[in-house]
C-alpha positions as CSV (number, residue, x, y, z in Angstrom):
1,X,-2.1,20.9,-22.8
2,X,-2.9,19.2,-19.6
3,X,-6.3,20.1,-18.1
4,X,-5.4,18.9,-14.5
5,X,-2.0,18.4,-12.5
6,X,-0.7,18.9,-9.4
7,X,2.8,18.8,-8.1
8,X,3.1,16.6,-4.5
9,X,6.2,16.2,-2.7
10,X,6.4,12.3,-1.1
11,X,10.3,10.8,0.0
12,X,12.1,13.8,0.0
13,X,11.0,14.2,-3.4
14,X,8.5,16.3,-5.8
15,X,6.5,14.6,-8.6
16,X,4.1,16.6,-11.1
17,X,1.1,14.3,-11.4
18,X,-2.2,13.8,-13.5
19,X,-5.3,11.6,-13.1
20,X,-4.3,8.1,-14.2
21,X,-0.4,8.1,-14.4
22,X,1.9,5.7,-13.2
23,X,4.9,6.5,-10.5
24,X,7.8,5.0,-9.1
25,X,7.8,7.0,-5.5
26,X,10.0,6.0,-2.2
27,X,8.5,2.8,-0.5
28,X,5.0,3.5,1.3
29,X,3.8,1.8,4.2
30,X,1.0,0.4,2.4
31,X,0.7,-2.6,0.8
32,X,-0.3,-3.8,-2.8
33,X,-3.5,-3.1,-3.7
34,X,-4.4,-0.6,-1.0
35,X,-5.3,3.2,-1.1
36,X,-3.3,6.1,-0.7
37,X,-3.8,10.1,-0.6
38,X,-0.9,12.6,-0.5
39,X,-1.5,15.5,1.7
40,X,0.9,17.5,0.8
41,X,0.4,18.8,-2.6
42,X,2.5,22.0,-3.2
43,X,1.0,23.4,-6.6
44,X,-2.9,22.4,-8.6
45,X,-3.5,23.6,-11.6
46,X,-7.4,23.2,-12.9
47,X,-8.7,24.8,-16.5
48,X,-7.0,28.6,-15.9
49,X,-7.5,28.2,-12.2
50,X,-3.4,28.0,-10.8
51,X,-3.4,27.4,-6.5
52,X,0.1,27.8,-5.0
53,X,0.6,26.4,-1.4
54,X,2.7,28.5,1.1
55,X,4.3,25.5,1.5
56,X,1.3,23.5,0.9
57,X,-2.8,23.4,-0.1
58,X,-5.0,22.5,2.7
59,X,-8.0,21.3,0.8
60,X,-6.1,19.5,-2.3
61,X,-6.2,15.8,-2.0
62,X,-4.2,13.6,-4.4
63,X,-5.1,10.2,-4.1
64,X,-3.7,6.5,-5.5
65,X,-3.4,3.0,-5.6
66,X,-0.6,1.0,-4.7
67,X,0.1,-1.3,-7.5
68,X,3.1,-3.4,-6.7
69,X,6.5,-3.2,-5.2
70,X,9.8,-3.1,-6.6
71,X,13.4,-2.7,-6.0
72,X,15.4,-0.6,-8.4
73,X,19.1,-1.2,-9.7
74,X,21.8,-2.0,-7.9
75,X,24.4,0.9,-6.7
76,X,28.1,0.2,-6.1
77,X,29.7,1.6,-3.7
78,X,33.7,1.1,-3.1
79,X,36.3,2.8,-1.1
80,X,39.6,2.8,-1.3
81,X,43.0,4.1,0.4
82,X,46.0,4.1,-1.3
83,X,49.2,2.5,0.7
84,X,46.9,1.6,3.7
85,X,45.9,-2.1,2.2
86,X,41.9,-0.7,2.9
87,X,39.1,-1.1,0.9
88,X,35.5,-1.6,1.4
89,X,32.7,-2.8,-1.0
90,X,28.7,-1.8,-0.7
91,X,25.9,-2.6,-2.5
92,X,22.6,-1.0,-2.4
93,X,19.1,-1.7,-3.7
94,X,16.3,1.3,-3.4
95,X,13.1,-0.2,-2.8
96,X,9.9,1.6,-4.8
97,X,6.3,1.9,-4.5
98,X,5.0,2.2,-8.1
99,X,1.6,4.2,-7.8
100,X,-1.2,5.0,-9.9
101,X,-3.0,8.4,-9.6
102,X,-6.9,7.5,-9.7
103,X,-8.0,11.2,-8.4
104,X,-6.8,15.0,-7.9
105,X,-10.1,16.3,-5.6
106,X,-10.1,19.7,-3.9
């Protein structure tokens, strides 16, 4: 079982994290190599001890370094109508911070 986690929500998104993993979260403002904490940490667990956040924890800090940039796979997307002669093609490419977690304090 996992002595410590907590769940943080970053991008729209909610991630259950531990000291030392390795994420793939929405692009961050910071750059490669550079720290980063997440505020807004919704659940940490420690031993027995469980802390819920109504919607978040105040004194939980989840914090992490940016480790490189990356782009994920590329999405399609294509319209069509039928008997109008219209179509329209899109690509899209979702751009990703991959994070690791180096410490859960609070």
């Amino acid at each position: 079982m996992i002595e410590e986690f907590a769940i943080i929500k970053t991008g729209g998104k909610q991630y259950l994290v531990t000291k030392g993993q390795k994420l793939q979260v929405e692009k961050l403002p910071e750059k490669e190599g550079e720290d980063v904490s997440f505020s807004s940490v919704l659940l940490h667990q420690k031993g027995e001890a469980i802390a819920v956040g109504k919607p978040t924890l105040e004194k939980v800090l989840v914090k992490g370094k940016v480790l490189r940039e990356i782009k994920g796979k590329k999405v399609i997307a294509y319209n069509f109508k039928a008997k109008k002669r219209e179509k329209t093609k899109q690509g899209h490419r979702q751009q990703y911070s991959e994070v690791e977690i180096t410490e859960i304090a609070g």
